[in-house]
C-alpha positions as CSV (number, residue, x, y, z in Angstrom):
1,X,13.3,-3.0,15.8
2,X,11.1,-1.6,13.1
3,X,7.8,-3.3,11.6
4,X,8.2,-3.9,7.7
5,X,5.4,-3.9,5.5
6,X,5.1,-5.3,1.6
7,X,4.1,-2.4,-0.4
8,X,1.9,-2.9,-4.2
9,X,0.8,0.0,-6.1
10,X,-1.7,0.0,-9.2
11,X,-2.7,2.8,-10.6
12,X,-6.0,3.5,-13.3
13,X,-5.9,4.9,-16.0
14,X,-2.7,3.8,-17.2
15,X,0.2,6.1,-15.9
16,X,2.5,8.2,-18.0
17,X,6.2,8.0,-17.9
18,X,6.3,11.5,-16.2
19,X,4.6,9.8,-13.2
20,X,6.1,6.8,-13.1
21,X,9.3,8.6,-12.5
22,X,8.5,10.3,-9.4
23,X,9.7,9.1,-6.5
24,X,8.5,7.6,-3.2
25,X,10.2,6.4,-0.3
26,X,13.6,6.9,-2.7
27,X,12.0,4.3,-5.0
28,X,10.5,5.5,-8.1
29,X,7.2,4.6,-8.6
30,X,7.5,2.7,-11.3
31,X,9.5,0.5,-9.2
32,X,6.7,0.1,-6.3
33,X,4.5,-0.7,-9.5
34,X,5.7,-3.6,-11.0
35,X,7.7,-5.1,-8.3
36,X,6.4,-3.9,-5.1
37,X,8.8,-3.2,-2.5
38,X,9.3,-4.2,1.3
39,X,10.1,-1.4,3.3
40,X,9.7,1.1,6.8
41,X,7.9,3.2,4.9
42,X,6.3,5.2,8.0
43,X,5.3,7.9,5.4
44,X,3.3,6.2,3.1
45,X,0.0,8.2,3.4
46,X,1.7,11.5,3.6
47,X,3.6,10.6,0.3
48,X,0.8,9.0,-1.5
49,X,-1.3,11.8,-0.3
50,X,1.3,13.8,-2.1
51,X,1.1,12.4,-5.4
52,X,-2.3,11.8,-5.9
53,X,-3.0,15.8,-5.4
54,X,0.5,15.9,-8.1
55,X,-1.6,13.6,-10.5
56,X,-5.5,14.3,-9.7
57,X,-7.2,12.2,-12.8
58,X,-5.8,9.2,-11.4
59,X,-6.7,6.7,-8.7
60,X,-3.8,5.4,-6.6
61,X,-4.1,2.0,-4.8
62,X,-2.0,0.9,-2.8
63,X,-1.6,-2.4,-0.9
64,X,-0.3,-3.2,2.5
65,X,0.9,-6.7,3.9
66,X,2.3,-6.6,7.2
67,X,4.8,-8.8,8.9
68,X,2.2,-10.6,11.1
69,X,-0.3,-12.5,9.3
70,X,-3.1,-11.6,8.7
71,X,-2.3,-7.8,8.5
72,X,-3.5,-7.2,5.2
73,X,-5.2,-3.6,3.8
74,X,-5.6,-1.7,1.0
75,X,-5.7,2.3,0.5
76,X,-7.6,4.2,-2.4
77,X,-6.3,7.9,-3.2
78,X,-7.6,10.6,-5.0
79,X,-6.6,14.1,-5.6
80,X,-4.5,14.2,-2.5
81,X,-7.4,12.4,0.0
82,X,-7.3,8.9,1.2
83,X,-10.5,8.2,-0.3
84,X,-11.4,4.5,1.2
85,X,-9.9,1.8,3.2
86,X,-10.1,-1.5,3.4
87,X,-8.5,-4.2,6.0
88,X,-8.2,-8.0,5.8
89,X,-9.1,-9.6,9.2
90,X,-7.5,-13.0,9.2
91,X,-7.1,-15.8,12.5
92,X,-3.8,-17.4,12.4
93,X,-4.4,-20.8,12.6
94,X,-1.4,-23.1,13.4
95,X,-2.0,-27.2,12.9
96,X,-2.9,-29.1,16.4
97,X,-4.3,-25.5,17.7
98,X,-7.6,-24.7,18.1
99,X,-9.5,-21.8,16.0
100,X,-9.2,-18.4,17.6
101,X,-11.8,-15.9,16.6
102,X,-11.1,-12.4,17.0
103,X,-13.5,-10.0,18.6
């Protein structure tokens, strides 16, 4: 059994053909851009490493959402480095339980 995560990408300044065209996880990017995709993809910071040092004047950000809730995060790449991360802490809260904080 394999954890799945959705995958969003947006990308600034606006990207050119070219690299919408290139490929990640078999998918091309233009693809993982407009539609998202849900996938294994277990190389995700490798490949977006990748193309960020492949297209250096743009910022790559891409969006995680795991299969448990509350497993939310979001990457920022430039120039082939993982520049910043951010993660989404959220409790699951189910009706007639009480609030769990986590530690």
């Amino acid at each position: 059994m394999s954890y799945r995560t959705r995958f969003e990408l947006k990308i600034k300044p606006r990207p050119s053909a070219e690299l919408l065209a290139e490929e990640v996880d078999g998918e091309p990017v233009k693809n993982l851009v407009r539609w998202g995709m849900e996938s294994k993809w277990f190389d995700y910071d490798k490949d977006m490493k990748a193309l960020s040092e492949k297209y250096p004047d743009h910022l790559f950000i891409l969006d995680g959402y795991g299969e448990v809730v509350g497993d939310i995060w979001r990457k920022f790449y430039r120039d082939g480095v993982c520049i910043d991360t951010w993660r989404l802490y959220l409790d699951a809260v189910r009706p007639n339980e009480p609030s769990v904080t986590s530690k």
